[in-house]
Each structure stands twice: as C-alpha cells, then as structure tokens.
Residue frames as a rotation matrix with the C-alpha (Angstrom) as fourth column:
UNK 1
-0.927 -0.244 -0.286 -103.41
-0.344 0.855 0.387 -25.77
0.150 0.457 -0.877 46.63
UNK 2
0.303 0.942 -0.146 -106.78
-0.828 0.335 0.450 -27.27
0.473 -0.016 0.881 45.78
UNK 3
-0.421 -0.173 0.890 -107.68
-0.681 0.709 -0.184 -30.31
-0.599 -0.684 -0.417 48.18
UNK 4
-0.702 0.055 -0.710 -107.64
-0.497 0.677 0.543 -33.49
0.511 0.734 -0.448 46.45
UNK 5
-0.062 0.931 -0.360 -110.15
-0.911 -0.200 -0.362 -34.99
-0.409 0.306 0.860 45.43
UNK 6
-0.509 0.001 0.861 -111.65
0.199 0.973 0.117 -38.57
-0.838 0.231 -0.495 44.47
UNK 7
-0.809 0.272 -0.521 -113.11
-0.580 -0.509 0.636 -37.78
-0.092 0.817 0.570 41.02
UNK 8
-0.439 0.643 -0.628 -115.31
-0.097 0.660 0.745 -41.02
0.893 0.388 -0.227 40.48
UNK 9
-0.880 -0.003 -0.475 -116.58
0.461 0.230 -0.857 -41.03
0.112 -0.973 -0.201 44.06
UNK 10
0.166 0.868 0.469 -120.41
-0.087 -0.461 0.883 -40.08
0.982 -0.187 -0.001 44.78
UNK 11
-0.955 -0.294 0.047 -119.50
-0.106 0.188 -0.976 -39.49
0.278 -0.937 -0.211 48.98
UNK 12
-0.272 0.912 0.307 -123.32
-0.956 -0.292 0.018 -39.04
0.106 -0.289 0.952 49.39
UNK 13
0.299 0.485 -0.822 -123.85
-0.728 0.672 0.131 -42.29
0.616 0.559 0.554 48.84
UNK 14
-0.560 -0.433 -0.707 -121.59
0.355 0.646 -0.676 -43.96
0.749 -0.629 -0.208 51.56
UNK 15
-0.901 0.324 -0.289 -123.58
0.150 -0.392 -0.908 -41.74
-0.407 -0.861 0.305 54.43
UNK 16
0.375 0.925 -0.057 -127.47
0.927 -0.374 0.024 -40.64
0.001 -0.062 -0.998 54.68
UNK 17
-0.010 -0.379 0.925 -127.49
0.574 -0.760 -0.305 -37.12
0.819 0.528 0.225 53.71
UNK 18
0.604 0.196 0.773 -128.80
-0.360 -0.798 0.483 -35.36
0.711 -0.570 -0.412 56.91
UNK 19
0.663 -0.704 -0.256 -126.27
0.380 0.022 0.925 -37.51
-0.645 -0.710 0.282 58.97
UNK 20
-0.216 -0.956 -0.196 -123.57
0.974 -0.226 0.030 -35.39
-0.073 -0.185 0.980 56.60
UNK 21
-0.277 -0.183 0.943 -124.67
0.387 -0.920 -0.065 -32.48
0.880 0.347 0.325 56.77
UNK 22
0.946 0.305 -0.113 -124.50
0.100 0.059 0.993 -32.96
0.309 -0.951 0.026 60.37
UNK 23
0.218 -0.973 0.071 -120.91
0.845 0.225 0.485 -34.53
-0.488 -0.046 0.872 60.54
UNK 24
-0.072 -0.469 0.880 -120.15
0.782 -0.575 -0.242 -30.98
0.620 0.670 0.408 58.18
UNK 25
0.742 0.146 0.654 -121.39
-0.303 -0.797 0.522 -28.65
0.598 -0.586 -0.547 60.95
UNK 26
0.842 -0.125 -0.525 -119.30
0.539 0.162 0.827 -30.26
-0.019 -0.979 0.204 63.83
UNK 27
0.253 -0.921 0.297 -116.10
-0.429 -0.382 -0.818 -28.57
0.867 0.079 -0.492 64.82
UNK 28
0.419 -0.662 -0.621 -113.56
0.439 0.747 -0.500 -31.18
0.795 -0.063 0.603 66.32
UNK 29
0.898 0.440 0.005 -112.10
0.339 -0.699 0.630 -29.32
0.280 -0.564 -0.777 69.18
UNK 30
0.462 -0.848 0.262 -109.08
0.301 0.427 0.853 -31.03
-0.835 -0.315 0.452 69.28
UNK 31
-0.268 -0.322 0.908 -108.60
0.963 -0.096 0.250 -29.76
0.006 0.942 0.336 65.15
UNK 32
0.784 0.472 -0.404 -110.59
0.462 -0.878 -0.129 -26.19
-0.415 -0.086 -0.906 65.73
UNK 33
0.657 -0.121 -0.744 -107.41
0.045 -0.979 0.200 -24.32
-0.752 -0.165 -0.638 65.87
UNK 34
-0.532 -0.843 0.077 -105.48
0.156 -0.008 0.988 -25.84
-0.832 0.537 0.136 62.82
UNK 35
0.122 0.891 0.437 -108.71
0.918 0.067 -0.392 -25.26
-0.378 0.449 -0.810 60.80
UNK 36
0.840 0.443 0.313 -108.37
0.531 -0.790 -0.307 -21.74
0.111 0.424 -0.899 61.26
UNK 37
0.196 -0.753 -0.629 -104.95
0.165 -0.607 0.778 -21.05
-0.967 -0.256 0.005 61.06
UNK 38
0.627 -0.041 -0.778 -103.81
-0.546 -0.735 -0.402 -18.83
-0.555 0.677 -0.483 58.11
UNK 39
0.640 -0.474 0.605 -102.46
0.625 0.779 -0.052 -20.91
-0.446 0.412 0.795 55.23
UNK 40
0.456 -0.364 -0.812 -100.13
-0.611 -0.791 0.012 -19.78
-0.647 0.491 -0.584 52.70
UNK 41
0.948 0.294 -0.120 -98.68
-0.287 0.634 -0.718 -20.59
-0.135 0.715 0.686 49.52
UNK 42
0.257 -0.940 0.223 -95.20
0.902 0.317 0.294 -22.40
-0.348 0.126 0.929 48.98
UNK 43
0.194 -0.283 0.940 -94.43
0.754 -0.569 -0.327 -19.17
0.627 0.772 0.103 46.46
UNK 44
0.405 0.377 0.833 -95.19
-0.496 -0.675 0.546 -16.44
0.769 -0.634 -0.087 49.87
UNK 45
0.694 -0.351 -0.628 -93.68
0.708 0.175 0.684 -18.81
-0.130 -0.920 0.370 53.15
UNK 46
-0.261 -0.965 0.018 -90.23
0.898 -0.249 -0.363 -17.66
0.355 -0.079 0.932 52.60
UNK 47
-0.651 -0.215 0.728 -91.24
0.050 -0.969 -0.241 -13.91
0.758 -0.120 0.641 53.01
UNK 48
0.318 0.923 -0.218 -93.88
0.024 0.222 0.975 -14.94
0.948 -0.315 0.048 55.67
UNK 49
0.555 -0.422 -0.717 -91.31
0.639 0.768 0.044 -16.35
0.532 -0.482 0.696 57.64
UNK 50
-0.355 -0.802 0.481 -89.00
0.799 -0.527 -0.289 -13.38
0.485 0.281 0.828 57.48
UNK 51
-0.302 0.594 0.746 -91.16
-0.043 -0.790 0.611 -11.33
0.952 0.153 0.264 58.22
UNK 52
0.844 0.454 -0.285 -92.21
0.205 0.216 0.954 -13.10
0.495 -0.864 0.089 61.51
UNK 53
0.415 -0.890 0.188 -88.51
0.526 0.066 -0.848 -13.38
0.742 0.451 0.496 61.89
UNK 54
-0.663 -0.539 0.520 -88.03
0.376 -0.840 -0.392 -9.83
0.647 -0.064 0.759 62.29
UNK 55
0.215 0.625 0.750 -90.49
-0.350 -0.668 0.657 -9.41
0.912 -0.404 0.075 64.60
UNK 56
0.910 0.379 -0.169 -89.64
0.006 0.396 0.918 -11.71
0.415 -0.837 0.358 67.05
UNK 57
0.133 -0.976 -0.169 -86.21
0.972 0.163 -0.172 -10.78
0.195 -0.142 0.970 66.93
UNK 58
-0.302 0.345 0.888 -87.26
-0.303 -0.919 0.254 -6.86
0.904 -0.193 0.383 67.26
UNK 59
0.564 0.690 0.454 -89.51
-0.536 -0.113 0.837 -8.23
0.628 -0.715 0.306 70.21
UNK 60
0.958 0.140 0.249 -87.10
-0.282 0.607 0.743 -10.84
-0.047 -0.782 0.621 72.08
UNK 61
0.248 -0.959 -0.140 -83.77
-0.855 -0.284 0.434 -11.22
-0.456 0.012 -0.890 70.56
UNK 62
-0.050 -0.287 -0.957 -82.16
-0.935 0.350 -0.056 -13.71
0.351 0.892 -0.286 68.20
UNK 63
-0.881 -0.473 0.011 -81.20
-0.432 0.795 -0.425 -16.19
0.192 -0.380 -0.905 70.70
UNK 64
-0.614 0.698 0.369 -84.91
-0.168 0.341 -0.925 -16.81
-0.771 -0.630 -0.093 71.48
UNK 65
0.172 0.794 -0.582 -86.26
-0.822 -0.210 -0.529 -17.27
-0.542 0.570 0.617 68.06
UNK 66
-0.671 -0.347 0.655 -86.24
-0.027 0.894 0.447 -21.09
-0.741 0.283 -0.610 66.42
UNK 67
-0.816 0.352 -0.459 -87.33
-0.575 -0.411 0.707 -22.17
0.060 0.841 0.538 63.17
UNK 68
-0.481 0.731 -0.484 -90.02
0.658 0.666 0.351 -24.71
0.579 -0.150 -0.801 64.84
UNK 69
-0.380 0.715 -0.587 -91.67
0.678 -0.216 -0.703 -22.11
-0.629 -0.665 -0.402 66.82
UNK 70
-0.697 -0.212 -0.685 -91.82
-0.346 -0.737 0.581 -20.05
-0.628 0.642 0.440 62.96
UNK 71
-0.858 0.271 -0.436 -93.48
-0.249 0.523 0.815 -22.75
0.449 0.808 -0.382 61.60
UNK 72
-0.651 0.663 -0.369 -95.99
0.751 0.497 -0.434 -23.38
-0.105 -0.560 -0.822 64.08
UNK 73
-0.214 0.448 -0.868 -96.92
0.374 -0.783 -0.496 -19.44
-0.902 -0.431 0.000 64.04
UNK 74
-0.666 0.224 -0.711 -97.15
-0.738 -0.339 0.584 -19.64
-0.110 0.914 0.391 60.00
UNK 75
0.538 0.833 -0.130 -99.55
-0.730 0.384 -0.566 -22.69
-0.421 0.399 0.814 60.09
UNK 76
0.613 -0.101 -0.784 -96.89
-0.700 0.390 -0.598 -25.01
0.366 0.915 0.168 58.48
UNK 77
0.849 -0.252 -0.465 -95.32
0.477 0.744 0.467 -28.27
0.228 -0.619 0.752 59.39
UNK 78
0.634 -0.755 -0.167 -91.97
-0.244 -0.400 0.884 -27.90
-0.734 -0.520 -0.437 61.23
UNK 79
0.146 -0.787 0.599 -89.84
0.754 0.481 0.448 -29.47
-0.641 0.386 0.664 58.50
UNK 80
0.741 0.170 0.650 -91.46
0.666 -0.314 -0.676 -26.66
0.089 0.934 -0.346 56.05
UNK 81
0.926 -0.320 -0.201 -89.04
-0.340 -0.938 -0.070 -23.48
-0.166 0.133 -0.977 56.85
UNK 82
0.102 -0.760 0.642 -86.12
-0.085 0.636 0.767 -25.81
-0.991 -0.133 0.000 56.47
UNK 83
0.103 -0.214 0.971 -86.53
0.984 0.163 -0.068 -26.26
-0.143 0.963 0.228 52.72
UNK 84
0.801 0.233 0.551 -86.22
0.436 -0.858 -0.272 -22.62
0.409 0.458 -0.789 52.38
UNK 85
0.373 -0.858 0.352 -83.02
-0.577 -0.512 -0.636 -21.68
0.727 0.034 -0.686 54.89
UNK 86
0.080 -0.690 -0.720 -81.82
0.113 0.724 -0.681 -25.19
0.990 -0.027 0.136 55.90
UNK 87
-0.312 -0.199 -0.929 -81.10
0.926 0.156 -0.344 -24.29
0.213 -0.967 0.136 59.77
UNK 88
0.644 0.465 -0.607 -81.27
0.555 -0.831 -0.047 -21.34
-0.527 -0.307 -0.793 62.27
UNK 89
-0.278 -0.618 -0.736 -77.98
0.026 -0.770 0.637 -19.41
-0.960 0.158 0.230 60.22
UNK 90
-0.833 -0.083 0.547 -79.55
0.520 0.220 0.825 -19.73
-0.189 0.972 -0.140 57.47
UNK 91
0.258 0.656 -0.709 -82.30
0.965 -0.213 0.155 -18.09
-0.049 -0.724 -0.688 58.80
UNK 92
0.416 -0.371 -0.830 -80.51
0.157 -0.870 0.468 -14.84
-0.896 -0.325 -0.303 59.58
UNK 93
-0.516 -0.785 0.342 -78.34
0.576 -0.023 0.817 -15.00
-0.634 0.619 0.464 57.09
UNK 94
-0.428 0.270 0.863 -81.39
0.827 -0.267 0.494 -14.20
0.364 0.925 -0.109 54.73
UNK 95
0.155 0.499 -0.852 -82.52
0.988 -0.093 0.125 -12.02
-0.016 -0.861 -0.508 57.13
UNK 96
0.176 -0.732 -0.658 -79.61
0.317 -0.591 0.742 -9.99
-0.932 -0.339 0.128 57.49
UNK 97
-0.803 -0.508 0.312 -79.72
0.420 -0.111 0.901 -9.72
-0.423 0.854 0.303 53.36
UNK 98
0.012 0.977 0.213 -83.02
0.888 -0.108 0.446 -8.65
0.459 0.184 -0.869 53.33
UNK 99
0.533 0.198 -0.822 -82.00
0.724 -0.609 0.323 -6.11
-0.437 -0.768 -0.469 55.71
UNK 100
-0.219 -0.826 -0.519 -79.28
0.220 -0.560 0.799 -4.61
-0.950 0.061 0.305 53.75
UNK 101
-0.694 0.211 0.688 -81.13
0.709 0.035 0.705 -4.68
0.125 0.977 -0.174 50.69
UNK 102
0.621 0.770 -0.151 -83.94
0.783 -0.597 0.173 -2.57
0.043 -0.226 -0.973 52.46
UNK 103
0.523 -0.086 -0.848 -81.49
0.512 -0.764 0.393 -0.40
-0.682 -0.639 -0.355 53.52
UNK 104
-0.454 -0.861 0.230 -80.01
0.595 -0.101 0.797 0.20
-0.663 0.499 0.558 50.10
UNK 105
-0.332 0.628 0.704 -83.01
0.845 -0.133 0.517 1.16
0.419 0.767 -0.487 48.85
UNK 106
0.347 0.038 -0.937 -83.35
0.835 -0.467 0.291 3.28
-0.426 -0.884 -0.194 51.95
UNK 107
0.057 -0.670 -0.741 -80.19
0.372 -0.674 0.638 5.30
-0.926 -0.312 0.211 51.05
UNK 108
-0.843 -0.132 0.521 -80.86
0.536 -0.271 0.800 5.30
0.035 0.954 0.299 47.19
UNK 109
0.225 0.845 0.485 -84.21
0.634 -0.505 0.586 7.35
0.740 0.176 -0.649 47.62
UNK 110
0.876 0.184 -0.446 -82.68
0.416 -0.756 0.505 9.65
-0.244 -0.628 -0.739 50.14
UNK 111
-0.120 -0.920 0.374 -79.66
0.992 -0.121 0.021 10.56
0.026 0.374 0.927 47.59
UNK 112
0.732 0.052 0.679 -78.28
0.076 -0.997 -0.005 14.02
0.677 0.055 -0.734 48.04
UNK 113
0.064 -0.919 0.388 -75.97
-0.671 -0.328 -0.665 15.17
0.739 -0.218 -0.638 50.80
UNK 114
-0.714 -0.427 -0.555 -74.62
-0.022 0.805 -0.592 13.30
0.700 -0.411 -0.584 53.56
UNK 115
-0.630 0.634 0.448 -77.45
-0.750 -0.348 -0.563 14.60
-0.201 -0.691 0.694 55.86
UNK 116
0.294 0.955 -0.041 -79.87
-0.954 0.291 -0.071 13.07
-0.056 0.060 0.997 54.35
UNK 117
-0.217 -0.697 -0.684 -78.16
-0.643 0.629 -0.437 9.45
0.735 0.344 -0.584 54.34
UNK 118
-0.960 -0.252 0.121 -77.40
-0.138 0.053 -0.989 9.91
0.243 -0.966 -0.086 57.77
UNK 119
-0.538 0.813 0.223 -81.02
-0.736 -0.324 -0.595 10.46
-0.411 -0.484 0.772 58.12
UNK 120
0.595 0.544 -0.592 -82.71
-0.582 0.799 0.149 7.56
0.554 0.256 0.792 55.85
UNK 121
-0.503 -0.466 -0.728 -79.55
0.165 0.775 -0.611 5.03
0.848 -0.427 -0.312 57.63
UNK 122
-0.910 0.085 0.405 -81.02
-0.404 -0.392 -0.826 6.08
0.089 -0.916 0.391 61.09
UNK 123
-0.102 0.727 -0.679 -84.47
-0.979 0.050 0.200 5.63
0.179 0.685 0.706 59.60
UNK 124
0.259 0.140 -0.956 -84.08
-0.763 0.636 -0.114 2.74
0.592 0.759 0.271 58.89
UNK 125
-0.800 -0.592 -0.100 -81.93
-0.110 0.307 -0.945 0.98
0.590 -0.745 -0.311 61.62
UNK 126
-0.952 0.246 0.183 -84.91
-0.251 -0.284 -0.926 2.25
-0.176 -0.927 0.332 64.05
UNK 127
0.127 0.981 -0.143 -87.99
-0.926 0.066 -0.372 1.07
-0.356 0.180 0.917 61.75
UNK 128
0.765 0.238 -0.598 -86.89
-0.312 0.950 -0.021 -2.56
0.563 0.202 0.801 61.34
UNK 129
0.211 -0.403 0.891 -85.24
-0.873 0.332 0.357 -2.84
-0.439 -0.853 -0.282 64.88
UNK 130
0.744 -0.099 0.661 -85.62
-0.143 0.942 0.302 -6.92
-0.652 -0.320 0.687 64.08
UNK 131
0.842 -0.512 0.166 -83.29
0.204 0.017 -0.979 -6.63
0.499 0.859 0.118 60.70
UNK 132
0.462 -0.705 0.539 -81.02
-0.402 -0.708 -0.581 -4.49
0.791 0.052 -0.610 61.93
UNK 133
0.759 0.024 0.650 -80.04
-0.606 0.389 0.694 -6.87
-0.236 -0.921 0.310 65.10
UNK 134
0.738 -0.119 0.664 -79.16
0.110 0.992 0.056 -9.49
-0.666 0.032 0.745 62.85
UNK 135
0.914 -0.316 0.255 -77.03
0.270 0.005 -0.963 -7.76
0.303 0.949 0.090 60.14
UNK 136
0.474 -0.863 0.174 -74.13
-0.700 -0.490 -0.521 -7.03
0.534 0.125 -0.836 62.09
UNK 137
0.387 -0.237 0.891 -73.90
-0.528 0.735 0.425 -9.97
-0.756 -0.635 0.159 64.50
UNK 138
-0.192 -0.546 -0.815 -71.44
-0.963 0.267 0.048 -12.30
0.191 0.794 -0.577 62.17
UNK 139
-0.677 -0.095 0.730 -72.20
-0.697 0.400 -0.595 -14.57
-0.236 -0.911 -0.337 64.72
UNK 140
-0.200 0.653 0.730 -75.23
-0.203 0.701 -0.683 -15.59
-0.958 -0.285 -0.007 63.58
UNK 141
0.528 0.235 -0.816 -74.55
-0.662 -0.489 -0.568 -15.27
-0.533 0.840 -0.103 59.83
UNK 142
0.316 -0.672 0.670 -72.79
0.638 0.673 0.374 -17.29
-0.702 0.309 0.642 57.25
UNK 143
0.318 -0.401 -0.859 -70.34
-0.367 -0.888 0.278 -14.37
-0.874 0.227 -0.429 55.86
UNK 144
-0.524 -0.850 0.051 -69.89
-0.149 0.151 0.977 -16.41
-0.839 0.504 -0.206 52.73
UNK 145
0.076 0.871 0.486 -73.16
0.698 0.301 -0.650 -16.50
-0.712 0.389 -0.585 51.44
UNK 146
-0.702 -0.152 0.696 -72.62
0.667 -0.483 0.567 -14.28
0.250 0.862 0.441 48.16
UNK 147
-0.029 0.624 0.781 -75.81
0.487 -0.674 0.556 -12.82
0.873 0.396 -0.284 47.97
UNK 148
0.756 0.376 -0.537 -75.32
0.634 -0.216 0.742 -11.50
0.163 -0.901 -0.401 51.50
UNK 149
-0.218 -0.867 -0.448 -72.37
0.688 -0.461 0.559 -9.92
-0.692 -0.186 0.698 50.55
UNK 150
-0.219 0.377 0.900 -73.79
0.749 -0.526 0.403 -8.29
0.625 0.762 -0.167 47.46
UNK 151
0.445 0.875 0.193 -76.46
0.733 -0.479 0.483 -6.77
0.515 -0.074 -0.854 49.64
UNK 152
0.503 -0.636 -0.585 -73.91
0.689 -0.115 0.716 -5.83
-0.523 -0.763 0.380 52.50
UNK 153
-0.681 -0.672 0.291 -71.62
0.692 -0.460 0.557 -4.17
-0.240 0.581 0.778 49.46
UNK 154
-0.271 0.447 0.852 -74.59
0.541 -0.662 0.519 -1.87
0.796 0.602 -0.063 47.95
UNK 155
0.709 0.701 -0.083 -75.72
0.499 -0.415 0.761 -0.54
0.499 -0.581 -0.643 51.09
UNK 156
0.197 -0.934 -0.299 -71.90
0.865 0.023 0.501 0.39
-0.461 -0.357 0.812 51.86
UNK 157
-0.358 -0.697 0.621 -71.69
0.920 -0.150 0.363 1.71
-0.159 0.701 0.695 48.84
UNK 158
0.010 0.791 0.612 -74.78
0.813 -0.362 0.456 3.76
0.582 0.493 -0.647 48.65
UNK 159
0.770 0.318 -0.553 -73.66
0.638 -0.352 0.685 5.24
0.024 -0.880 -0.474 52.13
UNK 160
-0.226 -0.914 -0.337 -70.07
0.607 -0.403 0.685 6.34
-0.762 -0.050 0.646 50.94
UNK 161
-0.506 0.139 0.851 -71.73
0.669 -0.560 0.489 8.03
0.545 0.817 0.191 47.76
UNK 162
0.837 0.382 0.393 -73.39
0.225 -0.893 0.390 10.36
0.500 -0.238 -0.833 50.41
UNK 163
0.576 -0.569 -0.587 -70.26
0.709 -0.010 0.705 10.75
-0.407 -0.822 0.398 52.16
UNK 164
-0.442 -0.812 0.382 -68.42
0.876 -0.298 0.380 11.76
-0.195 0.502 0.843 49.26
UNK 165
0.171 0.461 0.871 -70.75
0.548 -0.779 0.304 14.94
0.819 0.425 -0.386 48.89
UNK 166
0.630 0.272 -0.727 -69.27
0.773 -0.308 0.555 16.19
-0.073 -0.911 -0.405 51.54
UNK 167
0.656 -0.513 0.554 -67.21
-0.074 -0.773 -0.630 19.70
0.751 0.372 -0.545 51.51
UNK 168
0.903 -0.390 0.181 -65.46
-0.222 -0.062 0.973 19.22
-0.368 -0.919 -0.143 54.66
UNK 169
0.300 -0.890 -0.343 -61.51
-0.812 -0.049 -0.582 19.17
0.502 0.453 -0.737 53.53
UNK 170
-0.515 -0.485 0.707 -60.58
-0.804 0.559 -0.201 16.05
-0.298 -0.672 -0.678 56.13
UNK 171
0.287 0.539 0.791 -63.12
0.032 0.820 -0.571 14.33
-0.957 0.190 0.218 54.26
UNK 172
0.948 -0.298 -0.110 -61.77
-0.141 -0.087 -0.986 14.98
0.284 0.951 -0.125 50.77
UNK 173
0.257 -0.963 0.079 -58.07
-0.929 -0.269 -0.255 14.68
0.267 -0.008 -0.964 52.10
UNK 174
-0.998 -0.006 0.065 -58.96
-0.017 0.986 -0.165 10.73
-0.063 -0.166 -0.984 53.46
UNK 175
0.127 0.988 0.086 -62.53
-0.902 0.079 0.424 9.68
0.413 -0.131 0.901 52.31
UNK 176
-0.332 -0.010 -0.943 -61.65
-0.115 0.993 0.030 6.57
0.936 0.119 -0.331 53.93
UNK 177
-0.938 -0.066 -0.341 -61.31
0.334 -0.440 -0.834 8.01
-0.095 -0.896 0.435 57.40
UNK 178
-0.578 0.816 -0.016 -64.81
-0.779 -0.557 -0.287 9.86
-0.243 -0.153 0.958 56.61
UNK 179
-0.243 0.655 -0.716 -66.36
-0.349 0.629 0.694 6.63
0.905 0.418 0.076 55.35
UNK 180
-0.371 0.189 -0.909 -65.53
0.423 0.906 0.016 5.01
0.827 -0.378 -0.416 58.51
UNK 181
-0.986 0.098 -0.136 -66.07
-0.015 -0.859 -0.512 8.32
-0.167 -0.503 0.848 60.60
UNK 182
-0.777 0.630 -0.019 -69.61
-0.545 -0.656 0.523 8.55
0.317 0.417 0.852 58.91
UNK 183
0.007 0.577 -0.817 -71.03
-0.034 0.817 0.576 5.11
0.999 0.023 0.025 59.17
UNK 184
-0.365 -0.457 -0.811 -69.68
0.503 0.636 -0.585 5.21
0.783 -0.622 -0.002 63.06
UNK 185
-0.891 0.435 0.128 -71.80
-0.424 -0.899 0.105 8.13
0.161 0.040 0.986 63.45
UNK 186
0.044 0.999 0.018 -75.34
-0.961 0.037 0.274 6.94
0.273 -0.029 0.962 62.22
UNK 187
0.017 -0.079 -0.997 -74.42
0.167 0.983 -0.075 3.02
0.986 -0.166 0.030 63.39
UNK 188
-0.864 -0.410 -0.291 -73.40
0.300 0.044 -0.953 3.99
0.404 -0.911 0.085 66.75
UNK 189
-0.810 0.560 0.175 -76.24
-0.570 -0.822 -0.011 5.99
0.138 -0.108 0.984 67.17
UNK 190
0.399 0.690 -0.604 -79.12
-0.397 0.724 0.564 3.40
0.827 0.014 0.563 65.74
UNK 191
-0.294 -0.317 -0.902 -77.32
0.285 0.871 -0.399 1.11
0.912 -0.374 -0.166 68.52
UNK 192
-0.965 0.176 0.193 -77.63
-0.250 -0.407 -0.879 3.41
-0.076 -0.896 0.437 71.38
UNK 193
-0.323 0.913 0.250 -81.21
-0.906 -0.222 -0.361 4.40
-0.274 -0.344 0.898 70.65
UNK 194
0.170 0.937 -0.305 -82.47
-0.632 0.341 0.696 1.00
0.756 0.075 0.650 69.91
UNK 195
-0.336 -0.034 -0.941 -80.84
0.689 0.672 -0.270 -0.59
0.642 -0.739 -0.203 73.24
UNK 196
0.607 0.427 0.670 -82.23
0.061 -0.866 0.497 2.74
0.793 -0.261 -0.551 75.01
UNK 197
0.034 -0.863 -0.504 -78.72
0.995 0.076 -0.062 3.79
0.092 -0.499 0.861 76.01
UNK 198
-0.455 -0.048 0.889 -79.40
0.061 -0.998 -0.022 7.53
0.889 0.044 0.457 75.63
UNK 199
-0.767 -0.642 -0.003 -80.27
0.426 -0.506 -0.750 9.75
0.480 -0.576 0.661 77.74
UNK 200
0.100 0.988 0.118 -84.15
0.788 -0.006 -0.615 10.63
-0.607 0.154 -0.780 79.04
UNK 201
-0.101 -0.015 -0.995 -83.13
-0.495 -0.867 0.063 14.33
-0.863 0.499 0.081 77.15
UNK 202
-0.630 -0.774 -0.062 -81.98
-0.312 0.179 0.933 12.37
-0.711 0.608 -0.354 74.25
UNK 203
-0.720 0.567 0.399 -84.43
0.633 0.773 0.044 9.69
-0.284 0.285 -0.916 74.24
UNK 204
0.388 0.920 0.046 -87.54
0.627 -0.227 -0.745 12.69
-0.675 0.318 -0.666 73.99
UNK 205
0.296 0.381 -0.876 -86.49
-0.343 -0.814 -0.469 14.49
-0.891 0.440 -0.110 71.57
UNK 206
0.944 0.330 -0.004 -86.86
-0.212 0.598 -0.773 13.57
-0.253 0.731 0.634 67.88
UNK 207
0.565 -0.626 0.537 -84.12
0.513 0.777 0.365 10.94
-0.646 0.069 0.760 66.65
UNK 208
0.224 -0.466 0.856 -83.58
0.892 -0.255 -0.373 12.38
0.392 0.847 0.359 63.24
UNK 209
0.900 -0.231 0.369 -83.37
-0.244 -0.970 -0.012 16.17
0.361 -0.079 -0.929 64.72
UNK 210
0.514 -0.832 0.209 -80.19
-0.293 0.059 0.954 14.58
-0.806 -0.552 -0.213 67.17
UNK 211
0.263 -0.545 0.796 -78.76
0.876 0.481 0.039 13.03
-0.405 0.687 0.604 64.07
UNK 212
0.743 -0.151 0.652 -78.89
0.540 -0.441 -0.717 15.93
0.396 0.885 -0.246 61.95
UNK 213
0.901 -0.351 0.255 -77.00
-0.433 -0.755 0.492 17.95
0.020 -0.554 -0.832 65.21
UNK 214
0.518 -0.755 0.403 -74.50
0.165 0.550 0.819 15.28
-0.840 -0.357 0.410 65.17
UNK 215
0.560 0.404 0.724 -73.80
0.616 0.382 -0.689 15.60
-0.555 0.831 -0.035 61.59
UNK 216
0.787 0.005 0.616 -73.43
0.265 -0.906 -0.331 18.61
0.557 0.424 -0.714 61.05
UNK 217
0.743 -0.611 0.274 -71.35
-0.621 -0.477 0.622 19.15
-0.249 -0.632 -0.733 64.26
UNK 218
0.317 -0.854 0.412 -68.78
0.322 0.506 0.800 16.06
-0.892 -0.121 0.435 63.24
UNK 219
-0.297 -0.476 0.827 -68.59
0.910 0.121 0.397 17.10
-0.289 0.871 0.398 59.39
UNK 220
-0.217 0.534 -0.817 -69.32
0.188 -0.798 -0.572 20.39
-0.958 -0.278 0.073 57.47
UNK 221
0.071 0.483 0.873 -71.23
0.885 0.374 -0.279 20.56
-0.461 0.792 -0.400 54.99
C-alpha cells in the first residue's frame, strides 16, 4: 500500500530545507525497530501467518503459540490475524487444512504401491513436524469446518488408493481392516519419531529405510 499522501501540499515550505533533510536522517529509537520490520500485503498475511504458525508449533507446541504474539512477529497490528481466522481454533483449524492438503499432494505424487505412500505419509508427517501436531488434535480444531473436512477426506482417500494396491489376501478379504492397519502403521510411526520415542538404534538409522522394513514385514506386497 502506497503511503498517503497530501497532493496540494508543498512540505518544503513549512520547514527550511537543510533542517529536513536533517529531521529525514534521524532514526527515532523508540520507532527504529517498527521501521524495519518486514511488511506484507493484506493478499500474503494469511499464508505468512501459517507459516509462522507451523513453526512455532514444530518449535514449542500449540499450547504456547497465540495469535498476538503472530502478529507482532509479522509486523502487523494485533487485531490483524483475527480478520483472517477469528480466534486461536480458527487458527489451527486452517492449519490443520493446510496440512492435509499438503499431504494429499504428498501421496498423489508418490502414487504406486503402498510402499511408496507409506513413504511420502512418513515424509511428510516428519518435514512439517508443526502441521502435523495440529491435524489430529480435535482439540484444537473446529471438526465442522467443511473445508477441513474436504482436505482431511482427500488425504484419506489418497492413502487407501495405495492400500488397495496391495496383494496381500487379508487386505483384499477386509480393505477396511488394511486401511486402518495401514494408516496405524505410518501414523504411529511419524508420532514416535517426532516425540523421539524410538530407540537410539532406531532413531540413527534412516526413517524411510525403518518404514519400508515395517511395511513390508506387516503387509506383502
């Protein structure tokens, strides 16, 4: 947003030039650091926010993140993230739809067998730690928000279409049982390793290689 402006105004004229182009050098000390905080445009907060969001949930947990301490660290008044998700569940909520939208997209570019699923859901869980906090806690969610169910539904879905490529007869005889068998797999898992409940074996050696051993050992491909 361009700062407004008096059009008909000659400011030179109220001051002696060299006393403003004094008064333009100073820097205020008390103003210094809102000067040079990073603006942004009304069109860009919303994903700004989010974005901080998920870090500071990734870095401290939900319970410690408020939307006045969001606004202060985007540069914008305290009232601003409020016109965009109204409180702190509103907040998450989009969060937590953002998250499941990432992760649909996740599981649609790693289509093919159930391995690989298993292996973008994991993925994924473990490279946006702060998302992935917030999308299962109902707690902090409003579970009626539509568009949070949308997301919530495609990323289901996207995971049971790798299920169903499985050959394993117990999974073709109940694919329900293997949906819920599969997801409890690469969910449990993301949980362990991002509260670092494994094991020190566990913990060094590469995530996706333990996934693929689980995998393989609970279903056969």
């Amino acid at each position: 947003m361009e700062p407004f402006q008096f059009p008909n105004l000659d400011t030179d004229k109220f001051l002696p030039l060299r006393l403003c182009r004094y008064l333009a050098s100073v820097k205020f000390a008390r103003y210094a650091g809102a000067v040079n905080r990073p603006t942004y445009h009304h069109g860009d907060l919303r994903a700004v926010i989010l974005t901080e969001a998920a870090r500071l949930v990734a870095e401290r947990g939900a319970d410690q993140v408020s939307l006045r301490e969001l606004a202060r660290g985007a540069g914008v008044s305290h009232a601003a993230p409020a016109h965009h998700f109204t409180d702190r569940r509103g907040l998450f909520t989009a969060l937590a739809t953002q998250g499941f939208q990432l992760l649909a997209e996740a599981l649609i570019d790693a289509r093919g067998h159930f391995a690989d699923a298993a292996l973008a859901y994991v993925r994924f869980a473990i490279e946006h730690p702060g998302h992935y906090q917030v999308m299962f806690n109902k707690s902090l969610l409003d579970v009626s928000d539509a568009e949070l169910a949308a997301a919530e539904a495609a990323s289901g879905a996207e995971l049971s279409r790798g299920v169903a490529t499985l050959r394993d007869p117990n999974a073709h005889a109940d694919p329900a049982a293997a949906q819920l068998a599969a997801w409890s797999l690469v969910h449990g898992f993301s949980m362990l390793w991002l509260n670092d409940a494994v094991n020190a074996q566990v913990r060094q050696t590469d995530p996706m290689d333990t996934v693929m051993r689980i995998a393989t050992m609970l279903f056969a491909e």
